[in-house]
C-alpha positions in Angstrom: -21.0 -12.6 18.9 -18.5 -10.4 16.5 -17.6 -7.0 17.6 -20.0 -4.0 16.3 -17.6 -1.9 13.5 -15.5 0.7 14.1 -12.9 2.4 11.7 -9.4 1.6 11.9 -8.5 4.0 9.3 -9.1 7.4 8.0 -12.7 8.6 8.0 -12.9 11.2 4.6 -16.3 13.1 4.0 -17.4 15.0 1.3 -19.3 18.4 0.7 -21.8 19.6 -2.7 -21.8 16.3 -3.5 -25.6 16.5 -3.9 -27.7 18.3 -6.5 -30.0 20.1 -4.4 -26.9 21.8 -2.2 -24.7 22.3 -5.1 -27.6 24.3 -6.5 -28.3 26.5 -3.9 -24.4 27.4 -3.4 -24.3 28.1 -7.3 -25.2 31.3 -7.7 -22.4 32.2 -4.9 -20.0 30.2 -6.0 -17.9 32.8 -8.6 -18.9 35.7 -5.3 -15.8 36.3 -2.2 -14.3 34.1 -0.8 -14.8 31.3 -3.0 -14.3 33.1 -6.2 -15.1 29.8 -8.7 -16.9 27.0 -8.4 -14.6 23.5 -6.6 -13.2 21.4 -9.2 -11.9 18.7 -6.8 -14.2 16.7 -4.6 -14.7 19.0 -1.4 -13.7 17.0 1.2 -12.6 16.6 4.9 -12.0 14.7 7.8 -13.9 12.7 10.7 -10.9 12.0 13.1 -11.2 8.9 15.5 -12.6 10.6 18.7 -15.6 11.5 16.5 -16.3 7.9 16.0 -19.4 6.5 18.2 -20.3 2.9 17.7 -24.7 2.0 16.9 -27.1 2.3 19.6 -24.3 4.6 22.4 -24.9 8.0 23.4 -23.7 11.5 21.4 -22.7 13.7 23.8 -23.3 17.1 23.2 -20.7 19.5 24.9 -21.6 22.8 27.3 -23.6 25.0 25.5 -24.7 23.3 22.7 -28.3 22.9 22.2 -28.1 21.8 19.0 -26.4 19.9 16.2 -26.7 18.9 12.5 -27.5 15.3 11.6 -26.8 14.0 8.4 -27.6 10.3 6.9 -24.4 9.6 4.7 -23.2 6.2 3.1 -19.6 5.2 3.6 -17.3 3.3 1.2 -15.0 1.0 3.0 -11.7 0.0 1.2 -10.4 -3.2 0.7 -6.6 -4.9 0.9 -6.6 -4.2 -3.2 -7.6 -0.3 -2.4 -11.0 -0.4 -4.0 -14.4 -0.3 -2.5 -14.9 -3.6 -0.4 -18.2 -2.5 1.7 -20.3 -0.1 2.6 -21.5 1.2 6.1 -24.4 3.5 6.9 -22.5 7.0 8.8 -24.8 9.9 10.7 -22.6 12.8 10.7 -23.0 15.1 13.4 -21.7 18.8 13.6 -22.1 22.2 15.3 -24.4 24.5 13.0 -22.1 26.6 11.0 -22.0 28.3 7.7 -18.7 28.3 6.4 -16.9 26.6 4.0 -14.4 28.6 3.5 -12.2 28.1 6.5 -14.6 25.6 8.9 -12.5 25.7 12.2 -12.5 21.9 13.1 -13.8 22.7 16.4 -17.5 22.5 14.4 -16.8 18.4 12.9 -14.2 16.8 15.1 -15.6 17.1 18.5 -15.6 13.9 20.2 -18.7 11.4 19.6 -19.6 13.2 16.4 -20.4 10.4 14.1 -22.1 7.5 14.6 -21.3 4.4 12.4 -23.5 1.4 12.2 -22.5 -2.0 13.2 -22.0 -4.0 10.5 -19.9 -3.2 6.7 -22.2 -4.9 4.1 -19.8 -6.3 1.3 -20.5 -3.7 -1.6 -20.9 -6.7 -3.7 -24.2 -8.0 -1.8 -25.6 -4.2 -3.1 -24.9 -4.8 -6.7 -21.6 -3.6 -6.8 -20.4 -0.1 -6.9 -22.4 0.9 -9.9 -25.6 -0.4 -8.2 -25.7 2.0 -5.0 -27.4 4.6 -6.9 -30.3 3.0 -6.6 -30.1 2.8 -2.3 -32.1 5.9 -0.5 -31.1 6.8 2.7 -33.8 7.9 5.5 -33.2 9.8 8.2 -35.7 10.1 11.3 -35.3 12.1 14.7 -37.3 10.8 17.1 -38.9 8.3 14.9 -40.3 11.1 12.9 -39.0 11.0 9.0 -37.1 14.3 8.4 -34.9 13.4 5.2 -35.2 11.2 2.7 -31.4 11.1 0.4 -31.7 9.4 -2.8 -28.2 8.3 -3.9 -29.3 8.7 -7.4 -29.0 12.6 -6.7 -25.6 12.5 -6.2 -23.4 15.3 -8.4 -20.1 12.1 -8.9 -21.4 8.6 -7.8 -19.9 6.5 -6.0 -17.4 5.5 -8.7 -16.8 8.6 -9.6 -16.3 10.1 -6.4 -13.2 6.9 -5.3 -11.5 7.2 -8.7 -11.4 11.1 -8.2 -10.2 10.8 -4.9 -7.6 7.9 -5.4 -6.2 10.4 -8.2 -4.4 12.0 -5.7 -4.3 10.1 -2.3 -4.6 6.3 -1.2 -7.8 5.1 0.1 -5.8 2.5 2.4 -7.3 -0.7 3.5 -9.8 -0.3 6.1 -10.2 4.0 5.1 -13.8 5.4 4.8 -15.1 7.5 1.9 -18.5 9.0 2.8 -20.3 10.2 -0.5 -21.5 13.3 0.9 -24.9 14.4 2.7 -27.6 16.5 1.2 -29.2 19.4 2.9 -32.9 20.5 3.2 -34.5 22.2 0.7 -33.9 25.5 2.5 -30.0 24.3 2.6 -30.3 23.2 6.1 -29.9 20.3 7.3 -32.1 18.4 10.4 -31.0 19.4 13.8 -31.1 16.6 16.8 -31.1 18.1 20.4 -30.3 16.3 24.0 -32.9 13.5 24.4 -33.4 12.8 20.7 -33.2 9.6 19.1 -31.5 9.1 15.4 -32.1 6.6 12.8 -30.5 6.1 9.5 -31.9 3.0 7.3 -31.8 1.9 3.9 -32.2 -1.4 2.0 -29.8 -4.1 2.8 -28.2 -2.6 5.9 -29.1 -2.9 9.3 -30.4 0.2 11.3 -28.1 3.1 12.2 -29.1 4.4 15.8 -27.7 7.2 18.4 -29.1 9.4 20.7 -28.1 12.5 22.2 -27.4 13.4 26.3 -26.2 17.0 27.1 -22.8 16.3 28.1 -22.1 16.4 32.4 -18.8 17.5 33.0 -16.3 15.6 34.5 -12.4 15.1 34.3 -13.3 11.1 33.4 -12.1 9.2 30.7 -14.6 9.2 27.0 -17.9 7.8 27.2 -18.3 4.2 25.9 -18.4 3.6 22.5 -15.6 6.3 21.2 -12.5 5.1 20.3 -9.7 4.7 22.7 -6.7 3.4 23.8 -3.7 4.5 25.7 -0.4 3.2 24.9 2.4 5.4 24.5 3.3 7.0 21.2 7.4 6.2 21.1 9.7 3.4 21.0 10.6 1.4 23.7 12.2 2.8 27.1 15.8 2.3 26.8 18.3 2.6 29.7 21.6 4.1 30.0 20.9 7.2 27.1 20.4 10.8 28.6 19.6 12.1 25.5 17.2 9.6 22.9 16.9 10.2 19.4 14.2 7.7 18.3 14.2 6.4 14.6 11.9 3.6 12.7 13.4 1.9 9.9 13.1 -1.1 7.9 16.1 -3.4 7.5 16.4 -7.2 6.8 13.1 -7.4 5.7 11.2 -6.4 8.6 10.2 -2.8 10.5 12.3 -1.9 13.8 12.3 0.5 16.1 15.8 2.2 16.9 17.9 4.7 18.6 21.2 6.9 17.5 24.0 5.4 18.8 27.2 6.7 17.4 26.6 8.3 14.6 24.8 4.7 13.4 21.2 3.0 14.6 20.7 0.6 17.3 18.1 -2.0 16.5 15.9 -2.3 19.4 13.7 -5.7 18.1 14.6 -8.4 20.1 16.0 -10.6 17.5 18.6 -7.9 17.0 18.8 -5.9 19.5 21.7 -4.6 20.0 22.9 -4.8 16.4 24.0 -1.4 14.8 23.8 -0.7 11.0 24.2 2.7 9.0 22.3 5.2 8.2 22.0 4.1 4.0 21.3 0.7 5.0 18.0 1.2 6.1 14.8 2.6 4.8 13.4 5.3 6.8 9.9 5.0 8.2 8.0 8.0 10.0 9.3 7.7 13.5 6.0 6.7 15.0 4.8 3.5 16.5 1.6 2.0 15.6 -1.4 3.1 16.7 -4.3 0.7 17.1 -6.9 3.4 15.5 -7.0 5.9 13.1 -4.3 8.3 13.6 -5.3 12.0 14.3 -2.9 14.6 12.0 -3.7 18.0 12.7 -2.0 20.7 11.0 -2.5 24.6 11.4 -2.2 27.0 8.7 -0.9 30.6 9.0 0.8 30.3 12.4 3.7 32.3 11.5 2.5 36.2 11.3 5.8 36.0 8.6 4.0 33.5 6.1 0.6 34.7 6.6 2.1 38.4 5.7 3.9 36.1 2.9 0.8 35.1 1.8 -0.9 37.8 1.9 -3.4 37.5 4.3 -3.6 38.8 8.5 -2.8 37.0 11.2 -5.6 34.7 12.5 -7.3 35.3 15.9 -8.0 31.9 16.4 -6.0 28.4 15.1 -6.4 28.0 11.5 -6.6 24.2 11.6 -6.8 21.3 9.2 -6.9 17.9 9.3 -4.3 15.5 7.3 -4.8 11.2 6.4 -1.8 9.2 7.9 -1.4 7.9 4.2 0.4 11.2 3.1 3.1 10.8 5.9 6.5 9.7 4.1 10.0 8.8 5.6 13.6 10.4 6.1 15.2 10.3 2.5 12.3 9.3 0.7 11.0 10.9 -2.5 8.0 13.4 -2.9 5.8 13.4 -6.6 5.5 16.3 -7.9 2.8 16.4 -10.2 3.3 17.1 -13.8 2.4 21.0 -15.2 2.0 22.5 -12.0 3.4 25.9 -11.3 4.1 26.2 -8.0 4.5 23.3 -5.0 6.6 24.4 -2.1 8.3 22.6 1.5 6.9 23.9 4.8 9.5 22.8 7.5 7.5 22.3 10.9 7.6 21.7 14.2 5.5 18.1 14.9 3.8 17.8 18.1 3.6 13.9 19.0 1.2 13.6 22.1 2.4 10.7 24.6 -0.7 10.1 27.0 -4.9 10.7 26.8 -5.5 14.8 26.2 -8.8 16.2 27.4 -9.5 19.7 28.5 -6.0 20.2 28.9 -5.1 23.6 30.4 -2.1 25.5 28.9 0.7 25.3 32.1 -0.1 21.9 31.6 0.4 21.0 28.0 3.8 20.0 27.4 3.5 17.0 30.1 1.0 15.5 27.2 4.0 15.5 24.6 5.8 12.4 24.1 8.3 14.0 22.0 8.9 15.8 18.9 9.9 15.6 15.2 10.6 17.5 11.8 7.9 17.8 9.0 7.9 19.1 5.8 4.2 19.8 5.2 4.5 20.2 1.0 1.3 22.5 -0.7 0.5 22.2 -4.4 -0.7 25.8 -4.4 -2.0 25.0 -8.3 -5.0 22.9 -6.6 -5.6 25.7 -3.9 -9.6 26.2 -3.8 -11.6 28.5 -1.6 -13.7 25.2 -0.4 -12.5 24.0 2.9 -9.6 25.4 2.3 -6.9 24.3 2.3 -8.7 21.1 0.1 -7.0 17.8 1.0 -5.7 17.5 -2.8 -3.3 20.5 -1.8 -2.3 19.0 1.5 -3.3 15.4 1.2 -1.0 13.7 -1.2 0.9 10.7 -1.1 4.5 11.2 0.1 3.9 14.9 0.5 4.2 15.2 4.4 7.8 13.6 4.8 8.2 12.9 8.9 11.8 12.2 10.7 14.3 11.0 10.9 14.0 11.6 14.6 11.5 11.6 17.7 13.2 13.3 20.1 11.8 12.7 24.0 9.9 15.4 24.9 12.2 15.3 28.2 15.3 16.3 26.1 13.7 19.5 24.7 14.4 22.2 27.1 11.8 24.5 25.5 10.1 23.8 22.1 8.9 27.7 21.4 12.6 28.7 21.0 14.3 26.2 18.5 15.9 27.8 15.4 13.9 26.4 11.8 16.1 26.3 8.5 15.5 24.7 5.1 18.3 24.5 2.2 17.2 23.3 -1.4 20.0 22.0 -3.1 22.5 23.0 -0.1 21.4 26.8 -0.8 19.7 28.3 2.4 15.8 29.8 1.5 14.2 29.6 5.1 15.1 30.9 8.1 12.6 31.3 11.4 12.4 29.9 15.1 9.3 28.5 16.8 9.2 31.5 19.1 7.5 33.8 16.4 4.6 31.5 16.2 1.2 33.1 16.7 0.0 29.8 18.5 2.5 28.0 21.0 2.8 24.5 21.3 1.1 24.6 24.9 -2.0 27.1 23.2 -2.3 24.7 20.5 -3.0 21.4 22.9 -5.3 23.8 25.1 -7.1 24.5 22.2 -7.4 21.0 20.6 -7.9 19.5 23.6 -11.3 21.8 24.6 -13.0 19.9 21.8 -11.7 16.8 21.4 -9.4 13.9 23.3 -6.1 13.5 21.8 -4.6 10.2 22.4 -1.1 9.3 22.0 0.4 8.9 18.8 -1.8 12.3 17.5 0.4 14.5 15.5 0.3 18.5 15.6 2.4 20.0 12.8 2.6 23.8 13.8 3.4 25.7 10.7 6.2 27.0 8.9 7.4 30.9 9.2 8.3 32.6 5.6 10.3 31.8 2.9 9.1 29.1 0.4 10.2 28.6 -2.8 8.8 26.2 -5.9 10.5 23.4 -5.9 11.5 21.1 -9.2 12.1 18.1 -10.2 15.5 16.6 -8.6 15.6 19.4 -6.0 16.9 18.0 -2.4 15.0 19.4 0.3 16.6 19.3 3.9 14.1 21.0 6.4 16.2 21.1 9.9 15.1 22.0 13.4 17.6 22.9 16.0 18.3 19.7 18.3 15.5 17.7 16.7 16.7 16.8 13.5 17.6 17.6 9.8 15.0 15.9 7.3 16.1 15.4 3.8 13.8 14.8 1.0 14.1 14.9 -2.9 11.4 16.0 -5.4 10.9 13.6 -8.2 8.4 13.9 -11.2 4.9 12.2 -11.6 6.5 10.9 -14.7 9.3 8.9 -13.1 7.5 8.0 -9.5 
């Protein structure tokens, strides 16, 4: 008997992709704060603790009474990065109203989608072209309460990949969902704790949860949500106090090393031991594989200094987003910037990397989840800045725009990470200066406050903003974003033209 289905990669869904709600937002859509209708596809992300395998239990947390259900279709890619199969997907969320700034605490709580059991090739549904034709129902409690005809959809299927894969990868075994439709009153069916939820159409089998009001315990997930615990960083190695972690690839093949020397020590067995130089190799983000979708979450405004940059206040509460793995780029590598846009610009960061299972995680207790820590430069294309779900993943979502490295540095060997000294150059020049100690949000609030919702497992990534000073960048520009004894992380901007 084969396994039921689960992701293995990044789980994108999508927002107003449906007549009927695109509609009813229109005559807001030009009002504060969304100012203009989306151009881009409005999307977002289901992060692996929200996947719940057909026929287990949702679990809905302490004081909720209530959730959204939506029936949704989800295109599976292939090994050649187009549409390979399709899956049936009942997205679950807290009621909210937003889509402004959605906090993620509403969509990424743990359990909160369920994904049927089997991926239908797309070509046993008449292709691409041919799911138009499919209706979804959705019943709660064996009771119909929504009936989605894909016909209604504002970009079809085909649409909807080729607009996406315009400005991101859809990687083999990533998840496009083409958007759920609301009620007629813009609602959309609620499920509470004993209900029952079905999603069918033609030529897939049956999607089918049910909810239970969570019991609270200090025990590991509930069956059927992803899982795993291995350790985020390279292999132990003896004899080094102080362990700067790299992952390159040399010879043909990806290894794990350490700085030895001012060089890299290969730790794979067939060479271990052998050192090479730094411009021998090509830098990989320095993260081991995960064996799930890896969770990337990245807060906005948590530096009073940018948000007063930016002109806006200082949150009260995490600004968070969620970023796909397949934007996450290497030491030294190049970043496209886009032809005719105005104004893209670094972000040098603190990134989190969480070393063992986070859940409900108090705050004195925080750093003894972090496996260690690295630079990123989170790169914004402030051109393709909408007010829907801001920011939209075609801002922060790129390929190569979230360079990573060149270092992991054991948590261990970071006496304290809220008082480490940020600087970027561009082109050797010095246009950002801060330290981690004026964040709004310290590292240790940040796992709290991730951790309340949903289980962080190791290999998750928290990049913690940048303080002020960002500057365009242009074609050719070197970008080195440094962080006091983790690591300086050079990058170089190259055109769309010549990627």
């Amino acid at each position: 008997m084969s396994t039921p289905y689960l992701p293995n990669g990044t789980v994108y869904g999508s927002l107003l992709n449906f007549r009927r709600e695109h509609a009813l937002w229109a005559p807001r859509m030009n009002e504060v704060p969304h100012k203009a209708p989306p151009q881009a596809p409005v999307l977002y992300i289901k992060t692996a603790n929200t996947f719940t395998r057909c026929g287990h239990a949702i679990v809905l947390p302490t004081g909720v009474d209530e959730v959204e259900v939506s029936a949704s279709l989800g295109l599976v890619a292939g090994e050649d990065g187009e549409v390979a199969g399709c899956v049936l997907l009942v997205d679950v969320s807290i009621p909210h109203t937003s889509y402004y700034r959605p906090p993620v605490k509403y969509r990424n709580v743990d359990g909160f989608l369920g994904v049927g059991d089997v991926v239908r090739p797309v070509a046993e549904l008449g292709g691409v072209s041919g799911l138009s034709a499919l209706t979804l129902e959705l019943r709660v409690d064996g009771v119909m309460r929504q009936r989605v005809p894909l016909q209604e959809m504002l970009r079809n299927a085909a649409t909807l990949w080729a607009d996406v894969n315009a400005f991101q990868s859809m990687r083999p075994g990533d998840v496009l969902m083409v958007g759920t439709d609301c009620l007629d009153d813009g609602s959309r069916p609620r499920a509470r704790a004993g209900d029952s939820v079905e999603v069918t159409t033609v030529g897939l089998s049956p999607l089918t949860n049910h909810f239970v009001q969570e019991v609270t315990d200090t025990g590991p997930p509930p069956a059927g949500r992803a899982g795993g615990s291995e350790h985020a960083s390279a292999p132990s190695v003896g004899g080094n106090r102080f362990l700067k972690r790299a992952r390159v690839a040399w010879a043909g093949a990806v290894h794990d090393a350490i700085e030895v020397d001012g060089q890299l020590e290969l730790l794979t067995p067939a060479f271990k031991g052998r050192r090479v130089a730094f411009d021998e190799v090509v830098w990989l983000p320095p993260l081991a594989p995960v064996p799930r979708a890896r969770t990337v979450l990245a807060l906005g405004l948590n530096y009073a200094d940018h948000a007063k940059e930016l002109a806006f206040k200082a949150p009260e509460e995490p600004l968070a987003f969620v970023k796909g793995e397949a934007s996450l780029i290497g030491h030294r590598a190049f970043t496209v910037r886009p032809d005719n846009v105005q104004f893209m610009h670094y972000e040098c960061e603190l990134a989190v990397v969480i070393g063992r299972v986070a859940k409900r995680v108090k705050k004195a207790d925080a750093l003894s989840y972090v496996a260690g820590y690295t630079v990123a430069n989170d790169y914004a294309i402030r051109d393709y800045l909408e007010n829907w779900y801001r920011p939209n993943l075609k801002v922060k979502n790129r390929d190569t725009c979230t360079p990573i490295g060149p270092w992991l540095v054991d948590a261990a060997d970071v006496a304290d990470p809220m008082n480490l000294a940020l600087k970027t150059t561009v082109n050797g020049k010095v246009t950002q200066q801060g330290s981690t100690k004026d964040m709004i949000f310290d590292v240790p609030t940040l796992i709290e406050y991730f951790s309340s919702f949903m289980t962080l497992m190791p290999g998750d990534l928290i990049l913690t903003g940048t303080p002020d000073g960002v500057v365009v960048c242009q074609p050719g520009d070197v970008i080195v974003t440094e962080i006091e004894g983790i690591g300086a992380l050079t990058n170089t901007i190259t055109s769309e033209s010549h990627a």
